[in-house]
C-alpha positions as CSV (number, residue, x, y, z in Angstrom):
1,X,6.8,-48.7,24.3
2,X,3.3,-50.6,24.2
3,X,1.0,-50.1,21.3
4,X,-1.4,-47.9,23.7
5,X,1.2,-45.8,25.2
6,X,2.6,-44.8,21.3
7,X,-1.4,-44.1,20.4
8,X,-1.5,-42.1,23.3
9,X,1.4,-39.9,22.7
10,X,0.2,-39.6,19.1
11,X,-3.0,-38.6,20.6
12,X,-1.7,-35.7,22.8
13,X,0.9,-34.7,20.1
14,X,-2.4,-33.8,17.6
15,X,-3.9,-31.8,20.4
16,X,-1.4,-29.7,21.2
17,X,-0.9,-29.2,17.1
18,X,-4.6,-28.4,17.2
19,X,-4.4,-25.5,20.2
20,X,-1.3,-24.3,18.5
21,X,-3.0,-24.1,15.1
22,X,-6.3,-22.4,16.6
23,X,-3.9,-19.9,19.0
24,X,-2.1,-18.7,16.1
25,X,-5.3,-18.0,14.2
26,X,-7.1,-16.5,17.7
27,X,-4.1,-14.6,17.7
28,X,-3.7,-13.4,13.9
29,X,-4.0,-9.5,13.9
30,X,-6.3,-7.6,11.7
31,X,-4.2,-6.0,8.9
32,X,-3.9,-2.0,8.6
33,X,-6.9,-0.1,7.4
34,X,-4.9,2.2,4.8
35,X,-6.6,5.7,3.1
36,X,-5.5,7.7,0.2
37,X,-6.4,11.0,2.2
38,X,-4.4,13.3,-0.6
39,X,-2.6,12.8,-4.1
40,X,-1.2,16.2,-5.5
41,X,1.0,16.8,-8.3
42,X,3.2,19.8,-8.3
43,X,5.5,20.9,-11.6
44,X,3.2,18.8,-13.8
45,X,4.7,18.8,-17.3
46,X,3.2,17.1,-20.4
47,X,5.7,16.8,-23.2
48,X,2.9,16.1,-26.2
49,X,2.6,13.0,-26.5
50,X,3.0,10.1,-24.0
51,X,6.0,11.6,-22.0
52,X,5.0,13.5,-18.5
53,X,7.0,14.6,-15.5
54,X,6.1,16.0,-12.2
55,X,6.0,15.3,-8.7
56,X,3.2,13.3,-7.4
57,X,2.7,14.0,-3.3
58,X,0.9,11.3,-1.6
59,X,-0.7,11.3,1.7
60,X,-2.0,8.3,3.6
61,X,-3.6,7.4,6.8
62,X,-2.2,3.7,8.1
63,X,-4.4,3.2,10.9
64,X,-3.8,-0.5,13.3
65,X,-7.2,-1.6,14.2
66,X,-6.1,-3.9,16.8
67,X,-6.4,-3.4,20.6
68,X,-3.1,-5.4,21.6
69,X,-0.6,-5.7,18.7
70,X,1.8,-3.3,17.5
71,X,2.9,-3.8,14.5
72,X,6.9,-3.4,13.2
73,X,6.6,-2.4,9.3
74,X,9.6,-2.4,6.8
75,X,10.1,0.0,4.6
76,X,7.4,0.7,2.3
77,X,8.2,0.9,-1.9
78,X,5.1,3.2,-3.0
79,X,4.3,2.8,-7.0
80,X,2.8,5.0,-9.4
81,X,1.4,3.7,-12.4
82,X,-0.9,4.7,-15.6
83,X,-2.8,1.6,-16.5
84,X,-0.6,-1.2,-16.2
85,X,2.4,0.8,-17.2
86,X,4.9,1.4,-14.0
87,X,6.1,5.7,-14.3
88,X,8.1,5.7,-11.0
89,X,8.8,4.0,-7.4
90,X,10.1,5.6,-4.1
91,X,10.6,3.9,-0.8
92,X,9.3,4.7,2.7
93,X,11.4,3.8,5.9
94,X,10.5,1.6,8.6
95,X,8.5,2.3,11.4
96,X,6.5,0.7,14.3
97,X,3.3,1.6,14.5
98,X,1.5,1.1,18.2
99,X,-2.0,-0.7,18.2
100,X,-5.1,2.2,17.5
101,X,-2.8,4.1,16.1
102,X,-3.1,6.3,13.1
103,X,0.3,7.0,11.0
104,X,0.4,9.6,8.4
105,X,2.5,8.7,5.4
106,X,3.8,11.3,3.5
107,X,5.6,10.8,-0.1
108,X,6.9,12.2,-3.2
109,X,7.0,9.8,-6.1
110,X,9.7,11.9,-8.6
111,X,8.8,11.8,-12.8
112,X,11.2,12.9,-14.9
113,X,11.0,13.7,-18.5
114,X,11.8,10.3,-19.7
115,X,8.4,8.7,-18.0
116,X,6.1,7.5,-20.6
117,X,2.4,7.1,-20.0
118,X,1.2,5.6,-22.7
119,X,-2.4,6.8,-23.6
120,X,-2.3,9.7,-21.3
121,X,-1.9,12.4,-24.7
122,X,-5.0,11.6,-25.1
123,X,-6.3,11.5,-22.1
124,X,-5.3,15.1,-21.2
125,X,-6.7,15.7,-24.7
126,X,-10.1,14.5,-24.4
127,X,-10.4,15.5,-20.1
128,X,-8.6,17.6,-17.6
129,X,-8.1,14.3,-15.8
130,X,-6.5,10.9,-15.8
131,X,-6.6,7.8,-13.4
132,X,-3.8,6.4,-11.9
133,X,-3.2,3.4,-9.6
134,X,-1.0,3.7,-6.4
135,X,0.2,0.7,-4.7
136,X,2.0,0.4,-1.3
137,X,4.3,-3.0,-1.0
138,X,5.7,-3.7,2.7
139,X,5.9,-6.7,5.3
140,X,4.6,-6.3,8.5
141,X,5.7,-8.1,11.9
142,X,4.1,-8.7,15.2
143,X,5.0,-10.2,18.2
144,X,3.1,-13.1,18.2
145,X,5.3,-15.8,17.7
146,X,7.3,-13.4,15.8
147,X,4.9,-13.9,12.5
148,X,5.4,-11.7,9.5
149,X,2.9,-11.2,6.3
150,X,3.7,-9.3,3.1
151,X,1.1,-6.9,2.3
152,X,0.1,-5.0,-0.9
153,X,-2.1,-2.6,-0.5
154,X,-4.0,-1.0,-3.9
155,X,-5.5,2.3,-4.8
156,X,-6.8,2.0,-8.0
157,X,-8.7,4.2,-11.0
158,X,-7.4,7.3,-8.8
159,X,-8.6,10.5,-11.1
160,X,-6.0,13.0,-11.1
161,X,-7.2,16.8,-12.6
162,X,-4.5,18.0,-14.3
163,X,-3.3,21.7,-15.2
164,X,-1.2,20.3,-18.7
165,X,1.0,23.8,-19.1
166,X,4.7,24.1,-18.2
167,X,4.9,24.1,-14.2
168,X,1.3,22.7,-14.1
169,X,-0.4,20.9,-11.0
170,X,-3.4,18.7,-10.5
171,X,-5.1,17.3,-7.2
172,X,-7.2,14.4,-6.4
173,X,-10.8,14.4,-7.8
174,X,-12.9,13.8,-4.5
175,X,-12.4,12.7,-1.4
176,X,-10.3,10.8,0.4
177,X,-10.5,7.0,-0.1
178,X,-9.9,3.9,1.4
179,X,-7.4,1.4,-0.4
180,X,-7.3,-2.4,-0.7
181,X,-5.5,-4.5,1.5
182,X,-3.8,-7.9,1.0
């Protein structure tokens, strides 16, 4: 092969990396727009001390912003935690989600008596409230080219009123708010 035809197919060969690199990009959907419409917590119990139980109940709104792309999520883990301390997990299954379309997710994140918060005794002691941080793990698909992207998304310094006697509950303090994606 001659020196000009090997420059040449070197030549073409960067274009069409070029227009594959810029079509994926074109093509890159916008990741979910995710809100924290609700956080309730039923058979709140408060040990003395550090140790809490209860049932959190989390609502969310996972809305697909894009006009084309449907997106193919696995199953979401959905974390509670009291500053950087961890108090429980749960899972979500998988779902597909069309594009514009808004999916509620509903879950129960379980505390049992052994869950330590450390700091919250006081607190409960000094406020009716505490903040929490809620974060939603997953990897979404689309079609295009079959890509895939793990997400995080973060709902931080959520204040939680809570009722501290046996069998108490609590709710969200204000409204509904949007979370952090990435």
């Amino acid at each position: 092969m001659s020196r000009t035809m090997a420059a040449f197919v070197i030549f073409i060969g960067l274009v069409a990396t070029a227009i594959f690199l810029v079509l994926i990009l074109l093509c890159s959907p916008d990741f979910p727009e995710v809100t924290l419409a609700s956080l309730t917590v039923t058979k709140f119990n408060s040990t003395g001390g550090d140790h809490i139980s209860g049932h959190w109940n989390l609502q969310f709104q996972v809305l697909n912003p894009n006009l084309e792309t449907d997106f193919f999520y696995e199953d979401f883990c959905c974390s509670v935690y009291h500053g950087k301390n961890l108090l429980a997990s749960t899972v979500f299954p998988r779902f597909v989600q069309k594009a514009r379309e808004t999916t509620p997710i509903n879950v129960t994140v379980y505390l049992t008596q052994e869950t330590s918060a450390i700091g919250i005794g006081n607190d409960l002691t000094n406020n009716d409230f505490a903040e929490f941080d809620v974060k939603l793990t997953t990897i979404i698909k689309w079609s295009v080219l079959s890509l895939s992207s793990d997400i995080t998304i973060s709902c931080d310094d959520v204040a939680v009123g809570l009722l501290h006697t046996v069998g108490g509950h609590g709710k969200m303090i204000g409204p509904a708010r949007k979370c952090k994606v990435s």
